[in-house]
Biopython code that builds the backbone (N, CA, C, O; Angstrom):
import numpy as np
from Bio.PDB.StructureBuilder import StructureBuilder

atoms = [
    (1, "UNK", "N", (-6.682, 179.226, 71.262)),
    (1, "UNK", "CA", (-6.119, 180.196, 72.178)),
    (1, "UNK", "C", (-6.352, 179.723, 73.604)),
    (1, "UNK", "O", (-7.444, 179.303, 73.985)),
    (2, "UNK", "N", (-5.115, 179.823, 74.485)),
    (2, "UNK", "CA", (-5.519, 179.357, 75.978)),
    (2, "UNK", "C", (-5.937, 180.156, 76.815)),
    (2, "UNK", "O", (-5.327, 181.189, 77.089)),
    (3, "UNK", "N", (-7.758, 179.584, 77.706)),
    (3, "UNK", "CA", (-8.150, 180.547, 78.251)),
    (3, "UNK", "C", (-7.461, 181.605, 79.205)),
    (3, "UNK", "O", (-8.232, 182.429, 79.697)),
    (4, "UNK", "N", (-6.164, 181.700, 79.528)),
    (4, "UNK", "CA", (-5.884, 182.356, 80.526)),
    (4, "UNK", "C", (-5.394, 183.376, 79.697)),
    (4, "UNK", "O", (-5.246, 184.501, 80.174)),
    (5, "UNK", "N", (-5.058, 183.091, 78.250)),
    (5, "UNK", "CA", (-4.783, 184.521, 78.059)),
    (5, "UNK", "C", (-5.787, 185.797, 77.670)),
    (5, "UNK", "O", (-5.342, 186.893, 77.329)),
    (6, "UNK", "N", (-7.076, 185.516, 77.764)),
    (6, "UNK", "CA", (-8.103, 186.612, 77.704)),
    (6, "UNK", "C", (-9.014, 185.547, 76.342)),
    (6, "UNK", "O", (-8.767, 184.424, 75.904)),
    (7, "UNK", "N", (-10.236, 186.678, 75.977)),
    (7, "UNK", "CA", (-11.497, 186.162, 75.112)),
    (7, "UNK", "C", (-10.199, 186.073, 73.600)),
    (7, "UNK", "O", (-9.177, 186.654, 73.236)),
    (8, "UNK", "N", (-11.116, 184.934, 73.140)),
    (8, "UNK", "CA", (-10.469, 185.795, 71.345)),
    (8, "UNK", "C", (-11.090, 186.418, 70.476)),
    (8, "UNK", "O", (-12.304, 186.212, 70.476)),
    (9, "UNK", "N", (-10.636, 187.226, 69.602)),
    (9, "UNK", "CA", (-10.858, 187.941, 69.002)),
    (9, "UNK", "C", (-12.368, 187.980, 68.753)),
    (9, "UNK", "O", (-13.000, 189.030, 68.867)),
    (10, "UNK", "N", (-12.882, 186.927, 68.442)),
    (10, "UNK", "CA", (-14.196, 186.347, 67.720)),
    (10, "UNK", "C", (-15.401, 186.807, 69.131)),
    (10, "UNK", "O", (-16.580, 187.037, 68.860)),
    (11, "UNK", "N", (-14.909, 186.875, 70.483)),
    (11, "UNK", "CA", (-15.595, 186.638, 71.284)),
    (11, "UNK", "C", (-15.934, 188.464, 71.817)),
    (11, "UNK", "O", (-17.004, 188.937, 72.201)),
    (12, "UNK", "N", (-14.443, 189.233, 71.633)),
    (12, "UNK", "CA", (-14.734, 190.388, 71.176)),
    (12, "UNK", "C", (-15.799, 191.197, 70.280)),
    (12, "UNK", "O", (-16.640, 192.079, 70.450)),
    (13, "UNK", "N", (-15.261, 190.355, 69.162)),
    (13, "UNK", "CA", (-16.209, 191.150, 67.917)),
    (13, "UNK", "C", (-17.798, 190.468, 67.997)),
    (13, "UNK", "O", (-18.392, 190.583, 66.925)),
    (14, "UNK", "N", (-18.392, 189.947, 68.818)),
    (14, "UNK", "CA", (-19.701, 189.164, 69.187)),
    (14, "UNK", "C", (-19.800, 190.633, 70.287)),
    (14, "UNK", "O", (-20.540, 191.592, 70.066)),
    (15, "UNK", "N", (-18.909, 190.507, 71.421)),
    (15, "UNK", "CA", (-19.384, 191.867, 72.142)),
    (15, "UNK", "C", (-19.787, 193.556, 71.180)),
    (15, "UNK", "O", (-20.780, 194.254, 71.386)),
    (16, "UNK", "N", (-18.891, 193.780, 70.359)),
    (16, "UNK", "CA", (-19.320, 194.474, 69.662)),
    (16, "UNK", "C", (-20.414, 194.713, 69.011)),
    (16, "UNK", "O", (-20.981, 195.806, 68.998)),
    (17, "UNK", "N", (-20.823, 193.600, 68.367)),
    (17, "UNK", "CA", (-21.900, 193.929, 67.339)),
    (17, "UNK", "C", (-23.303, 193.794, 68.642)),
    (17, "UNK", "O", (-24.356, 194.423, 68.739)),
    (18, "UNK", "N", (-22.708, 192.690, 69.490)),
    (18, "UNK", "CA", (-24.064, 193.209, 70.575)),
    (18, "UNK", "C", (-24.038, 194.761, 71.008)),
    (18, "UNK", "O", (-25.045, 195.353, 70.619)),
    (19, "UNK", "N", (-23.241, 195.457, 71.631)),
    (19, "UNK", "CA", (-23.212, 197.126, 72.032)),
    (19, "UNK", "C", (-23.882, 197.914, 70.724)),
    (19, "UNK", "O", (-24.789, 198.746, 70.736)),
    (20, "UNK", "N", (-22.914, 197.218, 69.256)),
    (20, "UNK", "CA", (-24.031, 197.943, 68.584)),
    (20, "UNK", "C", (-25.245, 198.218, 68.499)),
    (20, "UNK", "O", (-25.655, 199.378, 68.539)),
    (21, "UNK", "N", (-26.054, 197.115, 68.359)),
    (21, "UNK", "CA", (-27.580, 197.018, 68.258)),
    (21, "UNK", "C", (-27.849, 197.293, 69.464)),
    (21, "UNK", "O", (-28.979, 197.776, 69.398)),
    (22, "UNK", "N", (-27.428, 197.294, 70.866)),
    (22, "UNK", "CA", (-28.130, 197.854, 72.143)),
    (22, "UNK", "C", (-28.296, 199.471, 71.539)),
    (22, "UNK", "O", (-29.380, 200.048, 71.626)),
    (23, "UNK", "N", (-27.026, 200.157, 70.886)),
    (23, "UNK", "CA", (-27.077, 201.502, 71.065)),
    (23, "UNK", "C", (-28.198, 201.753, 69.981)),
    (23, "UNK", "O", (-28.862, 202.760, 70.227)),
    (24, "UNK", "N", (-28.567, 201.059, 68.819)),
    (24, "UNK", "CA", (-29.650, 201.192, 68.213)),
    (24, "UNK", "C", (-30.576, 201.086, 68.272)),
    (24, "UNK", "O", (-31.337, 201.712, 67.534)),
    (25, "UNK", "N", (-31.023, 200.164, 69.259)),
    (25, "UNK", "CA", (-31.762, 199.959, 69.439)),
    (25, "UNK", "C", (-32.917, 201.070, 70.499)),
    (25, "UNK", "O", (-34.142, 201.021, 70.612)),
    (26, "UNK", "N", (-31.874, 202.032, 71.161)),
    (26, "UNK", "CA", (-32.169, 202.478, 72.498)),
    (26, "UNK", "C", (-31.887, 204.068, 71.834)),
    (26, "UNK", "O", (-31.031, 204.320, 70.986)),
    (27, "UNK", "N", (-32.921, 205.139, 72.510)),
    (27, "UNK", "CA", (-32.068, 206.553, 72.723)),
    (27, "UNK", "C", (-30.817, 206.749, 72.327)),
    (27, "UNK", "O", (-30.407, 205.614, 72.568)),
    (28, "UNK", "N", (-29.759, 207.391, 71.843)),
    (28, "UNK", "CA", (-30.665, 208.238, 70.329)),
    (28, "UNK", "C", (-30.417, 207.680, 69.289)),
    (28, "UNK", "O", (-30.617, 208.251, 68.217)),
    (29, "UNK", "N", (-29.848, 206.238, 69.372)),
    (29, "UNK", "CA", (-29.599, 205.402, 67.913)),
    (29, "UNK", "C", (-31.044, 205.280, 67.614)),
    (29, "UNK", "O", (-31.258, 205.752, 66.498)),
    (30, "UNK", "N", (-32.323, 204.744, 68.284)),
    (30, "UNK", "CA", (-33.191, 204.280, 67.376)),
    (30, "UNK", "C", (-33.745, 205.780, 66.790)),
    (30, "UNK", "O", (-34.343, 205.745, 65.715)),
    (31, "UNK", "N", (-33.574, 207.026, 67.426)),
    (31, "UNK", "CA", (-34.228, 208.082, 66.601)),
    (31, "UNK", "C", (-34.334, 208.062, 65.117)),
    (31, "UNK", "O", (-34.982, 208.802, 64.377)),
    (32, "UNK", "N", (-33.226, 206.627, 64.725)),
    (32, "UNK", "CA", (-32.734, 206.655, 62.697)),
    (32, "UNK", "C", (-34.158, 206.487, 62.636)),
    (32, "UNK", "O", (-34.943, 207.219, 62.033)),
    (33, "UNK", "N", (-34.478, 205.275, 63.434)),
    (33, "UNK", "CA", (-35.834, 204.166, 62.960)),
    (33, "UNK", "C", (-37.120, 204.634, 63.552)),
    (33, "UNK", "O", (-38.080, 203.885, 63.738)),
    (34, "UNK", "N", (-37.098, 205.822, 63.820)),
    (34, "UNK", "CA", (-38.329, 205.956, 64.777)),
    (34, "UNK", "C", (-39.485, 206.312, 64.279)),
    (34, "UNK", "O", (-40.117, 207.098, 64.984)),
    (35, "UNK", "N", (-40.217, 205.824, 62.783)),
    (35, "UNK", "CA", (-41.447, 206.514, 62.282)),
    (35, "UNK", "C", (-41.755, 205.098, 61.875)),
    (35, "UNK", "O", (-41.199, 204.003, 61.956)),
    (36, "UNK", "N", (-43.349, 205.796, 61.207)),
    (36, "UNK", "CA", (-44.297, 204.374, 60.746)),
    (36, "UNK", "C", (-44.092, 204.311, 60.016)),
    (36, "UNK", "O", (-43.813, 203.124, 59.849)),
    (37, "UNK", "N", (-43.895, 205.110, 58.674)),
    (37, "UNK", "CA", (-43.550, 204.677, 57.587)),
    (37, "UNK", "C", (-42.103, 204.809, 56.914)),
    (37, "UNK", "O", (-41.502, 205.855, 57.157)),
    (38, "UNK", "N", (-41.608, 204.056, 56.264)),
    (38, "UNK", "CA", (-42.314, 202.367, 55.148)),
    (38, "UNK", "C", (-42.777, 201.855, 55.827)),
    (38, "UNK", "O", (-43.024, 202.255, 56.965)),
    (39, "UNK", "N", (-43.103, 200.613, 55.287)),
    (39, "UNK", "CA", (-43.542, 199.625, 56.139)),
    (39, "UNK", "C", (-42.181, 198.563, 55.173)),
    (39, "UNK", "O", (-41.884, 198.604, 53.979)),
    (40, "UNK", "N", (-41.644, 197.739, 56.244)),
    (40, "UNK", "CA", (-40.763, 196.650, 55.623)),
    (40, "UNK", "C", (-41.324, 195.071, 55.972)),
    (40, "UNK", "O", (-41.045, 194.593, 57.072)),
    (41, "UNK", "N", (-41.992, 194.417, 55.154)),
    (41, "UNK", "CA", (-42.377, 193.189, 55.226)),
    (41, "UNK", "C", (-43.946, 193.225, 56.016)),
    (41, "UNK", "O", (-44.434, 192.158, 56.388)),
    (42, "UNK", "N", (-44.541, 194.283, 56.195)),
    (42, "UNK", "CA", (-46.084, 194.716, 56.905)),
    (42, "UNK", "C", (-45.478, 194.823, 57.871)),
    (42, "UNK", "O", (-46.187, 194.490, 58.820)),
    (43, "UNK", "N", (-44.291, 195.187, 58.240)),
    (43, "UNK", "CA", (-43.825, 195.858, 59.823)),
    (43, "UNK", "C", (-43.810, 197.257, 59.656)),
    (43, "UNK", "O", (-43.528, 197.442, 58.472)),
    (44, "UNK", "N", (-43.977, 198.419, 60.268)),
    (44, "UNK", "CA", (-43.465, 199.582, 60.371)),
    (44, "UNK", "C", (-41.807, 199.274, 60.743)),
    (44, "UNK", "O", (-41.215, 198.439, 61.426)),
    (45, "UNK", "N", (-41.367, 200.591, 59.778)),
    (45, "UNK", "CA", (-39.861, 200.259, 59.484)),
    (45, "UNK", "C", (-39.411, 200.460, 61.503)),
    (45, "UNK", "O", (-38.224, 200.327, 61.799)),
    (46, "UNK", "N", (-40.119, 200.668, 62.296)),
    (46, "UNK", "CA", (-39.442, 200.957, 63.814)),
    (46, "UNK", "C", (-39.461, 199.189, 64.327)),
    (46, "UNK", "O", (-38.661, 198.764, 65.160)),
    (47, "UNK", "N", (-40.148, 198.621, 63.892)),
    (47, "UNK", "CA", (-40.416, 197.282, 64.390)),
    (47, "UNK", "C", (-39.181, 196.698, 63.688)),
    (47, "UNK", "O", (-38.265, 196.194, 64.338)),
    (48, "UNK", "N", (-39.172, 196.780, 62.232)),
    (48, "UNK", "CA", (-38.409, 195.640, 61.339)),
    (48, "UNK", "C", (-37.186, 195.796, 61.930)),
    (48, "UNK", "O", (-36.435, 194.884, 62.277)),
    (49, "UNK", "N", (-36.912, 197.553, 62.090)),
    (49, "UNK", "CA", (-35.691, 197.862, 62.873)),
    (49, "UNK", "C", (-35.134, 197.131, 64.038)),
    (49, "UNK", "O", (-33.945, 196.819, 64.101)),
    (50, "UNK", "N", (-35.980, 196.869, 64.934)),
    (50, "UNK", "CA", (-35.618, 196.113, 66.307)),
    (50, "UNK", "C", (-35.647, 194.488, 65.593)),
    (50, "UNK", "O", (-34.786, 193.725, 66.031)),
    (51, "UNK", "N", (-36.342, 194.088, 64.811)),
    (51, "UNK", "CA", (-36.627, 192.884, 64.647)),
    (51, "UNK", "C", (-35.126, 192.179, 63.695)),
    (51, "UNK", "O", (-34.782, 190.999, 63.769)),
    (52, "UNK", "N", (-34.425, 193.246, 62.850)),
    (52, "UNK", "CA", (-33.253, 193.360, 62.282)),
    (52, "UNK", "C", (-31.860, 193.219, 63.091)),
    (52, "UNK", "O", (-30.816, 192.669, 62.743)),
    (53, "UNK", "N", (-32.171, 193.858, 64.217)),
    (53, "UNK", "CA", (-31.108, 193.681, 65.386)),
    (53, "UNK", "C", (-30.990, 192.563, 66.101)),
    (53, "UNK", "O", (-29.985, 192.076, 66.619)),
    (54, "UNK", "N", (-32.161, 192.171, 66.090)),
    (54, "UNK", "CA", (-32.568, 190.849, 67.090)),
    (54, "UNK", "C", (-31.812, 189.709, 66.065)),
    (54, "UNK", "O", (-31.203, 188.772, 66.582)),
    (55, "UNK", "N", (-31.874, 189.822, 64.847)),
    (55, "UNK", "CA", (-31.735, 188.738, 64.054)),
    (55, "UNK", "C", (-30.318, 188.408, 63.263)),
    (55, "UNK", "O", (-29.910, 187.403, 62.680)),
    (56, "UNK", "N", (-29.654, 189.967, 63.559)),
    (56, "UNK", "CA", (-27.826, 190.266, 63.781)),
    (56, "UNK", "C", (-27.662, 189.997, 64.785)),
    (56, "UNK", "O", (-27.421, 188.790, 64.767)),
    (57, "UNK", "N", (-27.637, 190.249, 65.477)),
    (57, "UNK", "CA", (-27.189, 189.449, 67.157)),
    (57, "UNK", "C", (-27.378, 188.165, 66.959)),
    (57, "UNK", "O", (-26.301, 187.574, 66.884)),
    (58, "UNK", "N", (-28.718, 187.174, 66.790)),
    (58, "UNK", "CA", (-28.592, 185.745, 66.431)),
    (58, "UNK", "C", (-27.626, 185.263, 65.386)),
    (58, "UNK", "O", (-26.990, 184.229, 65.589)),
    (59, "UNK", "N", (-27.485, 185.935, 64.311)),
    (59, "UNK", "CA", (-26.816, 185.575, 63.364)),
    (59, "UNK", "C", (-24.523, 185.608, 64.060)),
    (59, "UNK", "O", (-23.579, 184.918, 63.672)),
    (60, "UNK", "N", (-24.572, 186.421, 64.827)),
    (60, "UNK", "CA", (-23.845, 186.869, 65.432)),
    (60, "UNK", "C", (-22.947, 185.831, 66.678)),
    (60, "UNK", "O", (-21.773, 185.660, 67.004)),
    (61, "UNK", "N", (-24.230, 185.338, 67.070)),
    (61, "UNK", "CA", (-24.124, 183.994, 68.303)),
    (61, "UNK", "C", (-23.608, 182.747, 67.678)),
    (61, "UNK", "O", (-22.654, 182.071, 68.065)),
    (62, "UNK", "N", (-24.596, 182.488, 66.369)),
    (62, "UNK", "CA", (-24.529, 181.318, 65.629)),
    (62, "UNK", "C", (-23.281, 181.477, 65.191)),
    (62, "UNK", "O", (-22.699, 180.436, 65.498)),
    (63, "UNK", "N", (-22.415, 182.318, 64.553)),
    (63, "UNK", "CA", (-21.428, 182.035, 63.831)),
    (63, "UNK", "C", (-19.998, 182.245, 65.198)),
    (63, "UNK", "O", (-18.824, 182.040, 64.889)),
    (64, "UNK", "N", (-20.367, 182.623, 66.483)),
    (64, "UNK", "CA", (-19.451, 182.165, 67.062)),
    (64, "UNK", "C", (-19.620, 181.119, 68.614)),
    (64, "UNK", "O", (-19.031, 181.011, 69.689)),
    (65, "UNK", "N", (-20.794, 180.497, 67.917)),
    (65, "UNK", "CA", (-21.024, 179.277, 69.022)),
    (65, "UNK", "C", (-20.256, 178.130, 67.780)),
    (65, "UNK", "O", (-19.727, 177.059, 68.078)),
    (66, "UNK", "N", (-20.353, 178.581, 66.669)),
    (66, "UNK", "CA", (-19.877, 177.570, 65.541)),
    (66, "UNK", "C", (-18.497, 177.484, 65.326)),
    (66, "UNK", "O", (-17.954, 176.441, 64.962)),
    (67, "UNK", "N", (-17.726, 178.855, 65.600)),
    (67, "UNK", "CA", (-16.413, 179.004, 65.916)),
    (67, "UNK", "C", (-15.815, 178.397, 66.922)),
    (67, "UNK", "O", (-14.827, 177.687, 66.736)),
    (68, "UNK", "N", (-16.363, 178.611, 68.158)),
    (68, "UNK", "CA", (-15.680, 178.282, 69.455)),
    (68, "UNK", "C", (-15.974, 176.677, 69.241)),
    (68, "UNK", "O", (-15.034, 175.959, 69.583)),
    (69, "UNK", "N", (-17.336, 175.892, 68.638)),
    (69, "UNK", "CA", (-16.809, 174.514, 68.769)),
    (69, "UNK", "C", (-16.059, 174.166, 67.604)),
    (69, "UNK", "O", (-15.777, 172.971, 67.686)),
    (70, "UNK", "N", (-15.743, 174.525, 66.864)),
    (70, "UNK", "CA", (-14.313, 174.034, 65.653)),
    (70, "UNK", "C", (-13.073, 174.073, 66.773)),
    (70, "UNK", "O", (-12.429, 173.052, 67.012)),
    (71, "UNK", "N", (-12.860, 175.058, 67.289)),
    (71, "UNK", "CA", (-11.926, 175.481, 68.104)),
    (71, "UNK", "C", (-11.499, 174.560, 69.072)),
    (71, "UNK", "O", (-10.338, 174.593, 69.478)),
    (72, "UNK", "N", (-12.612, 173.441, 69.635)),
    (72, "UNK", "CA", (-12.356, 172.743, 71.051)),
    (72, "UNK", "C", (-13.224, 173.486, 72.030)),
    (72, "UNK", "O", (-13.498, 172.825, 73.032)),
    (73, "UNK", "N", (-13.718, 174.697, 71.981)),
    (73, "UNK", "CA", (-13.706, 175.198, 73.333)),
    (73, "UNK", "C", (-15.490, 175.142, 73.860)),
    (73, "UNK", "O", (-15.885, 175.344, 75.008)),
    (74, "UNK", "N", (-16.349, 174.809, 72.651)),
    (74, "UNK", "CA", (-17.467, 174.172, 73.041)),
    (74, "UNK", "C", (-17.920, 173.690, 74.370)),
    (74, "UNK", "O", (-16.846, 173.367, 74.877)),
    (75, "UNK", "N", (-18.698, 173.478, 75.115)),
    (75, "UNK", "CA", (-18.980, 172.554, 76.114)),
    (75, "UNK", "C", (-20.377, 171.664, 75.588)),
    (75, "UNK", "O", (-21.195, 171.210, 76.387)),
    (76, "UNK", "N", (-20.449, 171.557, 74.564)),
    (76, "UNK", "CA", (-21.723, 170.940, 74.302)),
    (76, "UNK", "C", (-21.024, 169.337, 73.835)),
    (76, "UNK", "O", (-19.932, 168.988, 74.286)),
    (77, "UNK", "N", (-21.658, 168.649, 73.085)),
    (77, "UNK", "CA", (-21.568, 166.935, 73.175)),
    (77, "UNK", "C", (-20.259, 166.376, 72.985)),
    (77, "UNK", "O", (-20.096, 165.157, 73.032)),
]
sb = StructureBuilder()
sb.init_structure("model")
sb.init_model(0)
sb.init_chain("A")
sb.init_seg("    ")
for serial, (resi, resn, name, xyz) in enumerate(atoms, 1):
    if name == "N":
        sb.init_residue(resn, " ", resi, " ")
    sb.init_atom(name, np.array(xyz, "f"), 0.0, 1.0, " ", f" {name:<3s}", serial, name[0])
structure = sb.get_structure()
């Protein structure tokens, strides 16, 4: 896609799933996650919660830093 005509799609749906996990992460999305117990992996489920978001968002980057260089539009080597 040529940059002048706007992000693509992929670069969209990366903004998305980031807004998601901000809103979960924050007032009143994390209220889902907000107690000590379970515990998920010896985390209290409020930690694993943030630690779950952190690791969708990476997962999130990776699959469209991996997109954009198939694409050409990379700036790396």
């Amino acid at each position: 896609m040529d940059r002048k005509r706007g992000a693509p799609r992929r670069h969209k749906w990366l903004l998305g799933v980031v807004l998601a996990v901000l809103v979960a992460s924050i007032w009143p999305g994390y209220l889902v996650a907000a107690r000590i117990e379970p515990y998920v992996l010896g985390l209290p489920f409020s930690m694993a919660w943030l630690v779950g978001g952190i690791l969708l968002v990476f997962i999130a980057l990776l699959l469209t830093f991996r997109a954009d260089m198939r694409a050409g539009r990379g700036g790396g080597r």
